[in-house]
Structures are given as C-alpha cells and as structure tokens.
C-alpha positions as semicolon CSV with decimal commas, in nm:
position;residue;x (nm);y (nm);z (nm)
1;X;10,984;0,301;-5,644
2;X;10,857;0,478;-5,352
3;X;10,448;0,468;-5,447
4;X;10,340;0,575;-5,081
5;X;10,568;0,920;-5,186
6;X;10,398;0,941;-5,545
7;X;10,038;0,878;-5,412
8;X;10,090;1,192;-5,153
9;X;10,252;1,414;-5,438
10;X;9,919;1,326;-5,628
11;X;9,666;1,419;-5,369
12;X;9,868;1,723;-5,320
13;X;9,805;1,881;-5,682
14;X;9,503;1,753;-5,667
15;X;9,438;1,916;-5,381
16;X;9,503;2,285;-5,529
17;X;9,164;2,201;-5,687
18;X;8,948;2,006;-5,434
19;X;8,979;2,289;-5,105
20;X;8,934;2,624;-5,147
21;X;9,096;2,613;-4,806
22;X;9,338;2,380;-4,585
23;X;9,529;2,451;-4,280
24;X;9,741;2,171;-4,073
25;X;9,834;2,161;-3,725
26;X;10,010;1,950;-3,500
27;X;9,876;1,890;-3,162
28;X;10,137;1,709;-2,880
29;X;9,898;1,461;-2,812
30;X;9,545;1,379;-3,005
31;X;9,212;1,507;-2,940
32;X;8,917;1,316;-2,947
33;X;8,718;1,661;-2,897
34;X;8,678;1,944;-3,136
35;X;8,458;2,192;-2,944
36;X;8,361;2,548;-3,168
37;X;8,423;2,846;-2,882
38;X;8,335;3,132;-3,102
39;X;8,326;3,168;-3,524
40;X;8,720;3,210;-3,528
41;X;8,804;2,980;-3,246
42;X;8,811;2,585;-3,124
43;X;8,872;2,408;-2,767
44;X;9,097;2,086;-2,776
45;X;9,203;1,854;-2,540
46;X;9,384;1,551;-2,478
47;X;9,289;1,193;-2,429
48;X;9,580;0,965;-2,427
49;X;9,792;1,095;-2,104
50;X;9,727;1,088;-1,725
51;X;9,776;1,463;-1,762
52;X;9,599;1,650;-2,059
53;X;9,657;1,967;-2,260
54;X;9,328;2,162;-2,305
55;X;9,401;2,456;-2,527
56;X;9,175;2,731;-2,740
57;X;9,308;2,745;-3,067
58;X;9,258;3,059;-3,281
59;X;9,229;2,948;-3,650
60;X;9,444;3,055;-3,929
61;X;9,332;3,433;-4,006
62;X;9,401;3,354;-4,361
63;X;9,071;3,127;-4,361
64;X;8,908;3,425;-4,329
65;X;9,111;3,676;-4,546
66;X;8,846;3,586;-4,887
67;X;8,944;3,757;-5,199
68;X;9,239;3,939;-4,983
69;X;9,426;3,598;-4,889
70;X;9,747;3,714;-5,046
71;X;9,719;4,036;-4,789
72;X;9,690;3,818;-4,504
73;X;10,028;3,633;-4,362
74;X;9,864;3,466;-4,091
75;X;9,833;3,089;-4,223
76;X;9,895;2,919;-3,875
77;X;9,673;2,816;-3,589
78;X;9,731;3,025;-3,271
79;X;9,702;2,917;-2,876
80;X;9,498;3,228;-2,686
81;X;9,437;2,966;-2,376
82;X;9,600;2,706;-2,197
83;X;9,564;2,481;-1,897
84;X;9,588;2,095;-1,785
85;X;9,350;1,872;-1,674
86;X;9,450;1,563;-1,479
87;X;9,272;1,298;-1,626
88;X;9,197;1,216;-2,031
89;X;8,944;1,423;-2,197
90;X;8,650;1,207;-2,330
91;X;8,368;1,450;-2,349
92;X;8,421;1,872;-2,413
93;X;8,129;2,120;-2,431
94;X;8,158;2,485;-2,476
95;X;7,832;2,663;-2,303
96;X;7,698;2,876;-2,554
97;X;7,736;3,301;-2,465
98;X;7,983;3,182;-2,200
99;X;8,376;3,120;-2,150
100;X;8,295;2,815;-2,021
101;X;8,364;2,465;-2,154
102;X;8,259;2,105;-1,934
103;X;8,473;1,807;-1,985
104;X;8,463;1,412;-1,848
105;X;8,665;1,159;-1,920
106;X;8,876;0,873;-1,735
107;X;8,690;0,643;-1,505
108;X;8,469;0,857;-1,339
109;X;8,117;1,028;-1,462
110;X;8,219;1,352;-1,259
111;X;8,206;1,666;-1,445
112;X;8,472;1,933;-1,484
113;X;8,430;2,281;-1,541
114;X;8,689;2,518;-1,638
115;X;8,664;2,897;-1,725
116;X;8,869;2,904;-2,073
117;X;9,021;3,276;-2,007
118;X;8,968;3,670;-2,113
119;X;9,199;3,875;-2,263
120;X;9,403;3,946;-1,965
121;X;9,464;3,588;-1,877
122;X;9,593;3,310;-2,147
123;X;9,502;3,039;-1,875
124;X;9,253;2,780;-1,874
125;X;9,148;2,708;-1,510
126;X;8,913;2,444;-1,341
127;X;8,664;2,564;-1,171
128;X;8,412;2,319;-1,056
129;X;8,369;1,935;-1,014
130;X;8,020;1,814;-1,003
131;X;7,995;1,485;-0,936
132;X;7,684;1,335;-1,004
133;X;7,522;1,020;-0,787
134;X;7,592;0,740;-1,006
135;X;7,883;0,553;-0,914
136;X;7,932;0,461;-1,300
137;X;8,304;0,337;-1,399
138;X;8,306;0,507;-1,684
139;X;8,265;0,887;-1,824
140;X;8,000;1,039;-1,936
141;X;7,846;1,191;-2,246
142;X;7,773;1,627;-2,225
143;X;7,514;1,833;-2,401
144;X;7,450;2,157;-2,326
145;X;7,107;2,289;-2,209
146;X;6,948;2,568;-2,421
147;X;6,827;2,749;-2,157
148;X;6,935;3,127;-2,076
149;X;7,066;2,946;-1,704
150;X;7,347;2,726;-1,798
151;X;7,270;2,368;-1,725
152;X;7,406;2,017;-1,913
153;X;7,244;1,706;-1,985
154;X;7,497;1,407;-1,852
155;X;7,535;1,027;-1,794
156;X;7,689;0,726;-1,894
157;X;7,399;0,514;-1,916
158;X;7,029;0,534;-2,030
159;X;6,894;0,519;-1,670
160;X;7,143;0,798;-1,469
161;X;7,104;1,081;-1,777
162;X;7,043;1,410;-1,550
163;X;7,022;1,777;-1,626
164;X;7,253;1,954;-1,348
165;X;7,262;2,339;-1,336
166;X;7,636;2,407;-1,362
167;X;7,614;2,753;-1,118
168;X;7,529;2,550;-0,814
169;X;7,551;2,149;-0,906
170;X;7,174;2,102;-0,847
171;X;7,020;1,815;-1,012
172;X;6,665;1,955;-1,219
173;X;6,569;1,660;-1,345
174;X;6,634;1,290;-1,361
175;X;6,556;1,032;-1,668
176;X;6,304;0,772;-1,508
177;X;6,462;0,449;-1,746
178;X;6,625;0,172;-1,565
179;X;6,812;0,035;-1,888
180;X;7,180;-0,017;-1,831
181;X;7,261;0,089;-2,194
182;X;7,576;0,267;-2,205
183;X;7,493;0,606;-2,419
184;X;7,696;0,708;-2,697
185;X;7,501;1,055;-2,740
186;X;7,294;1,328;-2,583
187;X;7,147;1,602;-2,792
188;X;6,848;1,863;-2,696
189;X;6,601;1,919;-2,953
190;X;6,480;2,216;-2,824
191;X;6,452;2,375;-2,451
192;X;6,279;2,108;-2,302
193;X;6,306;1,803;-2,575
194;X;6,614;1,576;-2,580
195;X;6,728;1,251;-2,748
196;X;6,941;0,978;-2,609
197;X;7,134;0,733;-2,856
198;X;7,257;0,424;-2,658
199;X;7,541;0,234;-2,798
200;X;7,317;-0,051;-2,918
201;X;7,165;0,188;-3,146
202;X;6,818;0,277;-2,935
203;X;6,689;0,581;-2,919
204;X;6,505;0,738;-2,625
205;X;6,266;1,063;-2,661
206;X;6,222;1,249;-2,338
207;X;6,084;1,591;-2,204
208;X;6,293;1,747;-1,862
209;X;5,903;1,824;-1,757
210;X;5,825;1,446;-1,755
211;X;6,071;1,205;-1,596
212;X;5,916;0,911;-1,855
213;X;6,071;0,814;-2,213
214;X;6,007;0,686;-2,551
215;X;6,194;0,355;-2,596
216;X;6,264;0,319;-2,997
217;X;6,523;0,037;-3,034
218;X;6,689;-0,089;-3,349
219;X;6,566;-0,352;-3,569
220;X;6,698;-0,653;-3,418
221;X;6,882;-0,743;-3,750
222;X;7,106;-0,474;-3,696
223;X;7,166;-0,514;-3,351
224;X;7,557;-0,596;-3,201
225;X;7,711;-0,319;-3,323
226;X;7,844;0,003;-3,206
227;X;7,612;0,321;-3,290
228;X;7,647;0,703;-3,279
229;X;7,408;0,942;-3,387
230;X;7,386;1,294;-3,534
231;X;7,117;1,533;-3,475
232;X;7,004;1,843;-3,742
233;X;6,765;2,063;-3,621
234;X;6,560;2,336;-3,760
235;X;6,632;2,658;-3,682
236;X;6,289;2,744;-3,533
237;X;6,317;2,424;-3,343
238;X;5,930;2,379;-3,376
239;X;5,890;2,202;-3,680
240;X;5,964;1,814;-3,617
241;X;5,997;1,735;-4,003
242;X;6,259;1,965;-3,987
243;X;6,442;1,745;-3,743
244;X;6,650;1,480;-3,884
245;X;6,841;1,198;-3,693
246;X;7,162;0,996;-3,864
247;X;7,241;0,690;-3,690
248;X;7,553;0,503;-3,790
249;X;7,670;0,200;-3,693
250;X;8,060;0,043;-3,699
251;X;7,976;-0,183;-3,988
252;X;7,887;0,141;-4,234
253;X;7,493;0,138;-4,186
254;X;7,308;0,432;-4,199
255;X;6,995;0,505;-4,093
256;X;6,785;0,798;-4,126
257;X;6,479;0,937;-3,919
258;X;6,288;1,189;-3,809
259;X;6,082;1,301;-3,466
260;X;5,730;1,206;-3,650
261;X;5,843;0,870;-3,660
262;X;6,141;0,733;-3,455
263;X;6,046;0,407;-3,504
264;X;6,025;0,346;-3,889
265;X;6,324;0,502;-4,046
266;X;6,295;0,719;-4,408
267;X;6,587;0,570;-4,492
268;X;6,857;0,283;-4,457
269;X;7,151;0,266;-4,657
270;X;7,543;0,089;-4,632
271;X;7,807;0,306;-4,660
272;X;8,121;0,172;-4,809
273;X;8,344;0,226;-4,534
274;X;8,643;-0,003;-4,410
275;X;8,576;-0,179;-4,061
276;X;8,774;-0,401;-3,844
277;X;8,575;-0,403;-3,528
278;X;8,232;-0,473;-3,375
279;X;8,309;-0,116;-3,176
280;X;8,454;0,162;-3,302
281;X;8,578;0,471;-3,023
282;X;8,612;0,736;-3,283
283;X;8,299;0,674;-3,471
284;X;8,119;0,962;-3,601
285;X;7,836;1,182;-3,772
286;X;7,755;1,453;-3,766
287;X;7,521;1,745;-4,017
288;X;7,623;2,041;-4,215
289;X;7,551;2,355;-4,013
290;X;7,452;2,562;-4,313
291;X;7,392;2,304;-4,594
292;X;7,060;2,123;-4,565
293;X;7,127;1,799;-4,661
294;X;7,446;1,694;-4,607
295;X;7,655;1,525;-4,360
296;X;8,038;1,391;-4,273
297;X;8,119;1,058;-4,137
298;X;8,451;0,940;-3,971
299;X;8,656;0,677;-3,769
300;X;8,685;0,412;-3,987
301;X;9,003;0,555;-4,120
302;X;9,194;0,822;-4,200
303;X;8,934;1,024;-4,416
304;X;8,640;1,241;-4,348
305;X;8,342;1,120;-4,584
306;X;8,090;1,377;-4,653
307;X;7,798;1,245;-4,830
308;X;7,455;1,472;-4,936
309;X;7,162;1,280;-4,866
310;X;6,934;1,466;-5,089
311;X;6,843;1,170;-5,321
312;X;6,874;0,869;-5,084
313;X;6,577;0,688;-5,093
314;X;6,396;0,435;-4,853
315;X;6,602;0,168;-4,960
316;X;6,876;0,348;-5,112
317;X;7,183;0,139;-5,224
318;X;7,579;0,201;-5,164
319;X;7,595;0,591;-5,153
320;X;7,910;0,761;-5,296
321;X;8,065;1,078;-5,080
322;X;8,058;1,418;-5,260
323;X;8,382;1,456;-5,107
324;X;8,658;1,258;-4,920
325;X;8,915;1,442;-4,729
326;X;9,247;1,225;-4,692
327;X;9,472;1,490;-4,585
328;X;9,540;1,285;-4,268
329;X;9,622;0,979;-4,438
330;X;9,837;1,173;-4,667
331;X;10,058;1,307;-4,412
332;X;10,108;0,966;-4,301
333;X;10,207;0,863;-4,642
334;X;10,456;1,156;-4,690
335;X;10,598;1,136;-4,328
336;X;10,604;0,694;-4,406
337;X;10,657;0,625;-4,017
338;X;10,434;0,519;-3,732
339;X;10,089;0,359;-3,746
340;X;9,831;0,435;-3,998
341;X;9,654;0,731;-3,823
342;X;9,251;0,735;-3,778
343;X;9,052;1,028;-3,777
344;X;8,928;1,073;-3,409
345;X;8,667;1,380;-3,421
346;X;8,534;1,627;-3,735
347;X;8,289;1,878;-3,670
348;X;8,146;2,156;-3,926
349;X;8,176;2,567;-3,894
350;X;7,857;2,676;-3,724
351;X;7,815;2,956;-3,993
352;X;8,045;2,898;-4,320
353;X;7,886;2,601;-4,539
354;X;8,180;2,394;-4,614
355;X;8,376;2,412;-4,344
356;X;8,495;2,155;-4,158
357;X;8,784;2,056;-3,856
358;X;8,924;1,710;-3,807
359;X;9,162;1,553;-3,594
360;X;9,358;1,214;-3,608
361;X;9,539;0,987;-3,401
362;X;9,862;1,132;-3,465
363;X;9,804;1,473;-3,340
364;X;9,670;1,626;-3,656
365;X;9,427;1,924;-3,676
366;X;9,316;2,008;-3,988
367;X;9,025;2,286;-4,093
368;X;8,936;2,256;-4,499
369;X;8,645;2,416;-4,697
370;X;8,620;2,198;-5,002
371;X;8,475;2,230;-5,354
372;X;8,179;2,074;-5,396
373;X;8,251;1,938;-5,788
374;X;7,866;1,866;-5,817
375;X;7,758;2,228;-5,825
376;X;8,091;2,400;-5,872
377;X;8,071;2,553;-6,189
C-alpha cells in the first residue's frame, strides 16, 4: 500500500478547506530569495549554479480575481523579466519606488545591481558592481535604506556593515564595531535607526549619525547555535513598543523583544520544530505585513509554520502553529523521487493579510492565503 500516495491525496481535500488560495510553480533551479517588486509581482533568483536565473515573476491573476475567480483563466505565474547573473544569488533587494533590485552572493561581499526592465524591454540587466573595502570571503547581507536617495546597508560581518549610496558607490557611513561576527541580518528601523543580528544571536543597535553601537548578546545558555531574526515595525516608525524583534535559533527557540529593552526579552519560547544541525542556511522568520501578531517560520523542513503570538507569555511553553503549510512536502510525496525538499525562503504580501510565498529546494514556488480556523467562522 502506497501510504506516501494516500497521505498527499489527504492533504489535498483537505486542502479545498485550509487555502482560500494556492498557486504552484516550478522554478529550474531554487531560490533562496523571494523579493516583493510591486503588489502583483516577485524577483527570484538562483543559488545553486555558477550561472543564475534572476527572473520577475507576475503572480497568478486569479489570486486576485475575488468573488470573480471563475471569470478569470489566468491561474499560472508569468515571467515579465529575465537576465543571468554569473555567480549564486545569496542576498536580493528590490529598492522601494525603483526598478531596481541589489544582489550578493558567491565568495565575494561585492554588490550587484541590475535594472529589472520596463515595458519595452523583458530583460534584466546588471548595471553596477560596488565593491566595498572589506576583503571578506564571503557575501554579504542587503537592506535597503529608507531614504528618498537610494542607498543599502551591507556586510558580512558586525565590524564592515556600511551604508553605500547605490547612484555613485560612495560609502556614508561606516559601523565603528570590530567584532568578527558573521551577520545573518540587517534591517532599518526607521531612516536613520538599524539593527544587526549576528549569527550567534547578538544584536547590535546603531544610528548612521553615530558610528558607535549597542552590543546586546544572547544569554550565554543559548549560545552555539545558528540565529536569524525578524523585524515588525510600526507604521509610524516612532513608537518603539510598536517595534518587535523575533529571533530564532536552529534548535526551535524563540525569542521575543522589543527596542525599550533589547536586552531582557518579553518572551522565550521552543518551538517544536525538527532539527538536524547546529546551523541551518535556510532558516527563517519573518512578521505578518498586515496582521499584528503573527509570524511564519521555515527551514527546518518542508513546511511553513505560522504561529500568532498574541497569548505567548514570558515563559510561554511549546506553542502550536495556527497554520502549517506542507504543500512542498506534499509534492514530494506525490512526485515519490529525489530528496526530501526544504523550504528555502517565505515571505508575506506587503498588503493582503494572509498571504504568503515560499520556495523549496526542489524548485518550488508556491503563493497561498490560508484560513485561519481560529476566527473563521
């Protein structure tokens, strides 16, 4: 009896139930970056190939069809743009009110910039290489300034972060840390404000008009592990209550802060999540764009957790998700070939509540709104 079959015919009807919406796609090679280019439209790119695919997808119009889905024959993802890049694609940012998108990746912390195309044009071309003063092995994690001149936050450790302005590759500002943490995320909290997540779990607090920062490191209990963070901020990025950091680690542990206290957490909690290594490439979190408490985690497996942390407490014991999305495993199960895939990258819609994208190991890209059972009546 074929149970791998039986178990994928199950989450299927199941599944008629649980998503309001789901839409597959099958990339030639994975993406480890899902980068929102506008509300009907996502950047990709490859990571796996000496030569990489970066392509702007246009998402199913039936996603956005509502009560007139059966009108609307469009179920499949389009390609508008497409170019190559010549090394693996770590990092992808899209530079908001532009057609711009930076990427790094291979063994190098130089910076790529490519102009993702207008209507006339489907191509995706290169058009910069900044390439910064550290002589760091290794790429480098993006975030995008949020200032009206386009500039990005880079670096792949805690003492070369830099903000470069992309229109003329000058360096504005300099971190002044010497730690040789590797950084596993940049985020601004507002136009001047930005956090730094190192890979041990620290978290650094600094200012582009003050080349000094906060140190805030993990409790030493937790320390060993592999730790990415997600940042929610409010939308009048002035109220730091408002603010909330997620910080998970490759063992399942969560913890929760905000900016009027980085060093004692509101929350810690252990997620039950499968994990086989001390580090974890694909790890991630990251917070509903529209609802206010909740937020996905991934790379564990082949599922997309999304929990709501309404009710967690200080010391608040195993959560359970509010939903799991499995489609990824599931095509594994039906297809019954190749190695178990892992979900590489998810990232929420920027304006529809429970929307989300994920990609896997095996090519995958999938964009589902699900039910939320807890207040669906």
């Amino acid at each position: 009896m074929d149970t791998s079959s039986d178990e994928a015919d199950d989450w299927f009807i199941e599944s008629l139930n649980t998503y309001k919406d789901l839409h597959v796609f099958q990339l030639e090679h994975p993406t480890k970056v899902l980068e929102w280019t506008g509300d009907k439209s996502i950047c990709v790119a490859g990571y796996t190939g000496a030569r990489s695919e970066i392509l702007e997808l246009l998402l199913p119009l039936k996603l956005y069809a509502g009560d007139n889905q059966g009108l609307c024959a469009e179920r499949d993802f389009k390609v508008q743009h497409g170019g190559f890049s010549e090394e693996p694609v770590e990092c992808l940012i899209h530079i908001p009110e532009t057609r711009f998108v930076v990427t790094s990746g291979g063994s190098s912390s130089a910076l790529q910039i490519w102009d993702i195309g207008v209507d006339d044009s489907d191509v995706i071309k290169r058009t910069r290489v900044i390439n910064p003063k550290s002589t760091a092995a290794k790429c480098g994690k993006i975030a995008s300034g949020l200032t009206e001149n386009p500039t990005v936050l880079h670096g792949s450790y805690a003492s070369d972060v830099q903000l470069t302005e992309l229109a003329t590759g000058r360096v504005l500002y300099t971190v002044g840390n010497e730690s040789s943490d590797s950084v596993s995320g940049l985020r601004f909290v507002n136009a001047c404000v930005f956090l730094i997540c190192t890979s041990n779990g620290a978290l650094l607090m600094g200012d582009i008009r003050d080349p000094l920062t906060r140190h805030y490191p993990i409790k030493e209990s937790m320390s060993g592990l592999h730790w990415c963070f997600g940042l929610r901020t409010s939308s009048s990025q002035s109220e730091p209550s408002l603010c909330t950091i997620a910080r998970l680690s490759s063992s399942g542990h969560m913890v929760l802060s905000d900016l009027r206290d980085l060093q004692n957490p509101f929350c810690q909690t252990q997620l039950n999540v499968q994990h086989s290594s001390a580090k974890n490439e694909f790890l991630n979190v990251s917070w509903a764009s529209v609802l206010d408490s909740c937020l996905s985690v991934s790379g564990f497996d082949g599922t997309v957790q999304v929990y709501n942390t309404r009710n967690w407490s200080t010391d608040a014991q195993t959560p359970q998700p509010v939903f799991s999305h499995r489609g990824h495993d599931m095509s594994y199960e039906a297809k019954c070939s190749g190695s178990r895939p892992v979900v590489t990258t998810q990232a929420w819609h920027p304006s529809r509540p429970n929307t989300l994208l994920s990609a896997a190991t095996d090519g995958s890209v999938h964009v589902w709104d699900w039910v939320d059972k807890t207040t669906d009546t």
